[in-house]
N, C-alpha and C positions, 0 to 999 in steps of 0.2 A: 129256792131264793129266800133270802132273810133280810132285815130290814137291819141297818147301824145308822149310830146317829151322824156319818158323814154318807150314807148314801148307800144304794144296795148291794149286798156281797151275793154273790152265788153259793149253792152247797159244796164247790171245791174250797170255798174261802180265797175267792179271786173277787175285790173289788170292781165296779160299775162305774165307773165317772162319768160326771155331766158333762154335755159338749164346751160347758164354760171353762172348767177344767182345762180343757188342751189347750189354751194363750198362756195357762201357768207352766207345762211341761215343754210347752212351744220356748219360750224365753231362757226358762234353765237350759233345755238341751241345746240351746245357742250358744251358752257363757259358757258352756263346757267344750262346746265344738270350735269355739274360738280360742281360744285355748291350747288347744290342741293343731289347730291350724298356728297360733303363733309361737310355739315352741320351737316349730321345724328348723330355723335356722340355729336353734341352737342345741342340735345333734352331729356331733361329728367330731372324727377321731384325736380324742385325747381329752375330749371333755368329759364330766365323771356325773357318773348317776343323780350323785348328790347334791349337782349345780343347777342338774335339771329342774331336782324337786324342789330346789331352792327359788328357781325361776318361775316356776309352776303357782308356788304360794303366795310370790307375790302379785302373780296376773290375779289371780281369784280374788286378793285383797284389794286390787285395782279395780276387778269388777263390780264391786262390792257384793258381791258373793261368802258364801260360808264354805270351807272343805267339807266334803261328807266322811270323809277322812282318819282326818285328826281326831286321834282320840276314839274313833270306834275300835271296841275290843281292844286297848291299850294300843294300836298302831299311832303312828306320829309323824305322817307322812303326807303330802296333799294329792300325793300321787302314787301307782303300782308300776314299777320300770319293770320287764323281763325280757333279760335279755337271754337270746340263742336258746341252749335246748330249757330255758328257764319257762313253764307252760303259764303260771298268771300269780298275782300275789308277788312278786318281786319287791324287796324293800331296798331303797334309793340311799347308797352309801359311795364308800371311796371308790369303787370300781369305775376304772379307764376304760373307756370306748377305744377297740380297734377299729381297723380299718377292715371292713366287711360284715361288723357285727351288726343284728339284726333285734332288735325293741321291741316292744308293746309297751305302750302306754297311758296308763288307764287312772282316767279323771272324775269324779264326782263332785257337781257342787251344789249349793243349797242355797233356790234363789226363787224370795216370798214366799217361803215355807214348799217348794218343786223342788224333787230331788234330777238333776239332769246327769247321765252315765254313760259314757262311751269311750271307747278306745281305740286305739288304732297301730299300725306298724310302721315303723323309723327304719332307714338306715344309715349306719356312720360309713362313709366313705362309700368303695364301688363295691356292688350289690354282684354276689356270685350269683351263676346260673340255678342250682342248686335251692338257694334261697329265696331267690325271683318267685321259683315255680313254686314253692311252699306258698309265698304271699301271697301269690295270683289266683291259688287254687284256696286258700283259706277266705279271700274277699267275696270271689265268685259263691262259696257257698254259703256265704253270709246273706246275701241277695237274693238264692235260691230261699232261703226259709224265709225271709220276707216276703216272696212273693205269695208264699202260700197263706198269708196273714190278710183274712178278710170275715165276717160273720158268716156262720153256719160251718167252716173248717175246725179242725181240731190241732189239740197239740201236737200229735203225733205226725200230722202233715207236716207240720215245720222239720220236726226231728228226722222225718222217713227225707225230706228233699236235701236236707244239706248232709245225713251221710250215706245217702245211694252217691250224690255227687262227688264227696271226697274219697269213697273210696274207690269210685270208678277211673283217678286217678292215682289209684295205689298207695292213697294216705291213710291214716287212722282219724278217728273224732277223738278227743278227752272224752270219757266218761265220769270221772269223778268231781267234775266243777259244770255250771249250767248257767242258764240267763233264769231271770228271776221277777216277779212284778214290782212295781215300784209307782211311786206318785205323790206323795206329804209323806213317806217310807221310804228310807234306803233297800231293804228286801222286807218283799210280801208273797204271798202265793201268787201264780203259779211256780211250780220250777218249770224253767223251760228247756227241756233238754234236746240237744243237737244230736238226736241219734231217736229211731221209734217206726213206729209201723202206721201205716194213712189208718183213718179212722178211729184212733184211740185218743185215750184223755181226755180230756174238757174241751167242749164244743166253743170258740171264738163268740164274743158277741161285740158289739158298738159298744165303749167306752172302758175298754182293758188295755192298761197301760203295763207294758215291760220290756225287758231287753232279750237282745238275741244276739250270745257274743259265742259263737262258736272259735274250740280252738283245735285246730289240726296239728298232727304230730307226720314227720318225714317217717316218722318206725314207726312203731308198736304205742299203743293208748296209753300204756300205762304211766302211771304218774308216783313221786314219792317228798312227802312234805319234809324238808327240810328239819334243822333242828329249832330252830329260829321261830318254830311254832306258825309261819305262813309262806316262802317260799315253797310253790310246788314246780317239781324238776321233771322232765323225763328221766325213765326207770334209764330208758337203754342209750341215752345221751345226746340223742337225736332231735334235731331242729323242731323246734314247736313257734306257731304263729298263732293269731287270736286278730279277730274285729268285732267291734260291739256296737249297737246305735241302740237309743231307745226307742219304742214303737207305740203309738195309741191304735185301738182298732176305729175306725171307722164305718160309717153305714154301708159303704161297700169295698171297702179295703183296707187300708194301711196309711199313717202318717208318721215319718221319720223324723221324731227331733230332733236329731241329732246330726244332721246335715253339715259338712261342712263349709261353710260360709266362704271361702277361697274355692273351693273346688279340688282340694288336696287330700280329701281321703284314705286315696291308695298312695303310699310312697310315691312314688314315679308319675303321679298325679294326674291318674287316670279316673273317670268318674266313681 
């Protein structure tokens, strides 16, 4: 453990936060999950990517919020659309919403110097069986690596529960993209990866904030970045989904900023 002049990092270089801390990452991961709860009615077929992001930018403006966004690494967006076999990074243009296509949409904003980050899954019109069981089983093990978020667990708990669970339904994890820490940082250590063996990586403590945005694929993991320099696709064209919340650890668990404030998390608006 090392001493920085905001407070103490561990030897992985995963920041310590104070318990004061979490009312700042509590309020951002709010503006961003409202947000996101008030998009929904404006997904649906024939509407375009574009109108979203457009809609997106000016909630955040509304909230008096900052994008985390715009402007990182040249992107110019307030938002990541991805849609169907699109796995995360999706950038928000003329592309028209069918009827069955299936989103992710992924917000960052920047409120009293808190970064708040989550994302979630949309669909435009009626939702195939197919697609359903992709969302269902990509939520479910979003929840599963939460759960295993308490002091004295490791990384690799997170990563061993959500993909023993995804692939015990027959799906893949992404390996090439992860959840990340974050806090007065858009990314900081750790990586957190959705996939690992119990007992490995860095041991959890009270006051480690990051996300946990697993993204499952109907085929095979692999993935291939666009030309575009940030869409990433599946290789083999098959449906990929994603959910993300941010997380602080707690003296004996877990606290979820990123709650949605309606109760509309899951598509179909299940907890």
């Amino acid at each position: 453990m090392r001493k920085s002049k905001n407070g103490r990092v561990t030897r992985d270089g995963i920041r310590i936060h104070e318990p004061a801390d979490f009312a700042g990452m509590r309020k951002a991961g709010q503006v961003a999950a409202k947000i996101l709860d008030d998009i929904i009615p404006h997904v649906f077929p024939g509407q375009t990517t574009a109108e979203i992001d457009r809609i997106i930018t000016r909630m955040i403006e509304e909230a008096g919020a900052t994008s985390a966004t715009i402007g990182y690494k040249g992107y110019q967006h307030a938002s990541c659309i991805s849609v169907n076999h699109v796995v995360c990074h999706g950038i928000p243009g003329p592309k028209v919403l069918k009827d069955g296509d299936i989103l992710n949409i992924d917000v960052t904003v920047i409120v009293d110097g808190w970064y708040g980050d989550t994302s979630r899954m949309y669909v435009a019109g009626k939702l195939s069986r197919k697609a359903e069981r992709l969302i269902q089983v990509t939520h479910d093990a979003l929840f599963k690596g939460i759960e295993m978020v308490k002091p004295g667990n490791t990384f690799g708990d997170i990563g061993h529960a959500i993909q023993s669970f995804v692939e015990a339904h027959r799906m893949s994890v992404v390996r090439d993209f992860c959840g990340h820490g974050l806090g007065q940082v858009f990314h900081a250590p750790p990586n957190v990866l959705h996939y690992g063996r119990p007992g490995t990586g860095p041991v959890l403590e009270e006051g480690m904030f990051f996300t946990i945005e697993p993204m499952v694929n109907l085929g095979r993991p692999e993935t291939k970045i666009l030309a575009d320099d940030w869409t990433a696709v599946t290789r083999d064209k098959s449906l990929s989904a994603q959910f993300e919340h941010s997380i602080g650890v707690t003296a004996d668990g877990f606290e979820i900023f990123t709650l949605s404030p309606a109760g509309r998390f899951h598509p179909t608006y299940k907890v």
